[in-house]
N, C-alpha and C positions, 0 to 999 in steps of 0.2 A: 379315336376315330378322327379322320382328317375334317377341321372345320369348315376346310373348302368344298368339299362335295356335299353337295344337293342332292341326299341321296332319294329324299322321292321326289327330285324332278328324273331323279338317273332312271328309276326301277321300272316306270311302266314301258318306254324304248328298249332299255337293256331285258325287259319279260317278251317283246314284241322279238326281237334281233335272238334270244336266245332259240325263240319257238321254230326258226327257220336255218339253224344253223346245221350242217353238215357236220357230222364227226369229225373230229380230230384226226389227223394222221398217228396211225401208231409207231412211224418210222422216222418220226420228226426228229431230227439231231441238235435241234436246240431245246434247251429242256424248260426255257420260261415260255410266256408268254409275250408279247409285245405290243404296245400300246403305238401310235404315230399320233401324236396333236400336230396338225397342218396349219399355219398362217396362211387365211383366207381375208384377212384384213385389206384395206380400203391400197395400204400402200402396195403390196404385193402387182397392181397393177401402174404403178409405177416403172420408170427406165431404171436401169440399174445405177451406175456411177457417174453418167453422165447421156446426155441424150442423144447420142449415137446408138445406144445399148436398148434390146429389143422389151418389153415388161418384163420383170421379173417371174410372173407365173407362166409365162411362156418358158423358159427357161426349166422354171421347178419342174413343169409336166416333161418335160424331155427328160428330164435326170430322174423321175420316177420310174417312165418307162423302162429307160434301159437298167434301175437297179432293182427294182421290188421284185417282178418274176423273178427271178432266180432266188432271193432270198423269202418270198413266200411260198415256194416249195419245199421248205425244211423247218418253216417256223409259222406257228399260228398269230396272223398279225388281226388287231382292231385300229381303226380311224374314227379322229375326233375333229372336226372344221370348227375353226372360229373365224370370226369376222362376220360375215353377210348375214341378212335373216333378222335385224332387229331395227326397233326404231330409235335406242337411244342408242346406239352403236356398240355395247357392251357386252348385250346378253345372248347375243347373234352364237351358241356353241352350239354345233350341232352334234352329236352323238350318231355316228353313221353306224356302224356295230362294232359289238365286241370283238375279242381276238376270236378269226375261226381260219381253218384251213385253206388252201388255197385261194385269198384274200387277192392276187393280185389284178383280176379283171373287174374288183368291186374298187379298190382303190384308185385305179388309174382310172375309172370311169367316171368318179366323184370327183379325182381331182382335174379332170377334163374336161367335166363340166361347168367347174366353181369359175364365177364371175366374181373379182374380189369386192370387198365393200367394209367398212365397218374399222373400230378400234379396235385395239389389241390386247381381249381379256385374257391374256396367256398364261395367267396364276389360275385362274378359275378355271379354266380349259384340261390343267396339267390334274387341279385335283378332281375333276371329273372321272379324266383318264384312270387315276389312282383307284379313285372310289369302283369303274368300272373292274379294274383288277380284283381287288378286293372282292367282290361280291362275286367271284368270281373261283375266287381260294384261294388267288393272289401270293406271297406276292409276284412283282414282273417286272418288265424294263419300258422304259416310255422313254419315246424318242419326240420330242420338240423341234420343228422345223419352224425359225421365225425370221423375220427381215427385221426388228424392231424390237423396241422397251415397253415393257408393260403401260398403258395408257390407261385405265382402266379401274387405277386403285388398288389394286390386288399388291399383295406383299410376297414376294416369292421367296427372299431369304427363308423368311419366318416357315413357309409351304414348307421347304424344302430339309427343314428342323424336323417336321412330319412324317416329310417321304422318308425320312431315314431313320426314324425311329418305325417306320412298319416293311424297313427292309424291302424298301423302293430302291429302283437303280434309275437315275435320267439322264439321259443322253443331250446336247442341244448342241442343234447344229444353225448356225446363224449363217444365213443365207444374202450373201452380197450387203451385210449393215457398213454403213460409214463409219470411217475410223478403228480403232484398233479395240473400243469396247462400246455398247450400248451405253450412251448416257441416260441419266433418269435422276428423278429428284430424291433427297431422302426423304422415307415414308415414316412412318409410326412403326414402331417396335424393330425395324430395321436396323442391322448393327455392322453390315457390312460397308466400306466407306464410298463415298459419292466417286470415286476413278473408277470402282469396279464392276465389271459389267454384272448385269442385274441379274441376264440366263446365266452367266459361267458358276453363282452361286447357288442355283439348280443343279446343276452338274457335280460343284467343289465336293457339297455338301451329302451327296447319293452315290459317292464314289464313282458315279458316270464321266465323260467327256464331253470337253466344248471344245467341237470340231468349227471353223472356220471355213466358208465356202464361196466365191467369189467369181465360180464360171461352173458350165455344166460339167464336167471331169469332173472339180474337186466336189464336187453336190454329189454326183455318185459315188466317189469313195470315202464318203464324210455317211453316207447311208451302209453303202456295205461295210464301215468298220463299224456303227451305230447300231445297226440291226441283224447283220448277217453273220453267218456262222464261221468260227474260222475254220472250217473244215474244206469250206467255198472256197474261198479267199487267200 
């Protein structure tokens, strides 16, 4: 079992979130499930690459809108926010619900609403998302939306040893980061080398992708190749 997930802080949200869920579509043509951990951290309301450039979460919500409808119509999606919501900046993860059927006027409205705020616990975040899989009958595919490196302590290589031994798939898509990879320091039990970006060993490791994104176009087809079906697409 993943030693990231908290799983009874997970079960009584994920008992609540289950009790008002909608069936399933039986026509869904994607056959996992899908997890989104969303960067809601402090920087997200930040300008992009320079201060011409409008916040970032201004941005994210536009590329939401025009891609999740169409891809929550054939796949059952879940949202996880981190960032806002805590006082030492860390534990701010919110758990919005699991995967359920047509998710996109729940996501767009969470992410429409989110005020950023907080550090970036994106290791903790991801094994939540897992553990919600899991408990769930799992496995599934989680897709990471972040601007930034884990700040937080969390060891994501090490996670991501996890997610692939319970046959996790992660997607990470880095949303306008400087530079060509997340910098971060080396952590304990970490074995990947200090050049390498910290999400794309999330990714390396779960046979997922680290999609690159840097305006709203490439934010929407770094989603639609991330989560959508290629049958859309």
């Amino acid at each position: 079992m993943l030693r990231f997930v908290q799983a009874r802080a997970i079960a009584p949200a994920l008992a609540l979130c289950l009790a008002v869920l909608p069936a399933r579509a039986q026509d869904a043509t994607c056959t996992e499930d899908a997890m989104i951990v969303f960067d809601g951290s402090g920087s997200m309301a930040e300008m992009g690459f320079n201060l011409m450039d409008e916040p970032r979460i201004f941005e994210a919500r536009r590329a939401m809108t025009k891609a999740i409808p169409d891809i929550a119509q054939h796949r059952a999606l879940g949202l996880i926010i981190y960032g806002p919501g805590s006082a030492d900046g860390c534990t701010g993860i919110d758990l919005r619900f699991p995967p359920m059927a047509d998710a996109a006027p729940a996501i767009l409205s969470a992410v429409d609403a989110l005020q950023p705020a907080g550090s970036t616990p994106l290791t903790q975040a991801v094994g939540n998302a897992a553990g919600v899989l899991l408990a769930q009958g799992g496995p599934g595919t989680i897709v990471l939306i972040t601007d930034g490196k884990e700040t937080c302590g969390g060891a994501p290589c090490r996670l991501a040893a996890e997610l692939a031994a319970e046959d996790m798939t992660l997607h990470v898509i880095g949303f306008k980061v400087r530079g060509d990879f997340f910098a971060w320091d080396q952590q304990a039990g970490e074995d990947y080398r200090q050049s390498e970006a910290v999400s794309r060993c999330l990714a390396d490791r779960t046979g997922g992708l680290y999609v690159s994104a840097a305006t709203v176009g490439e934010l929407v087809a770094a989603l639609r190749s991330t989560l959508g079906c290629q049958i859309l697409f």
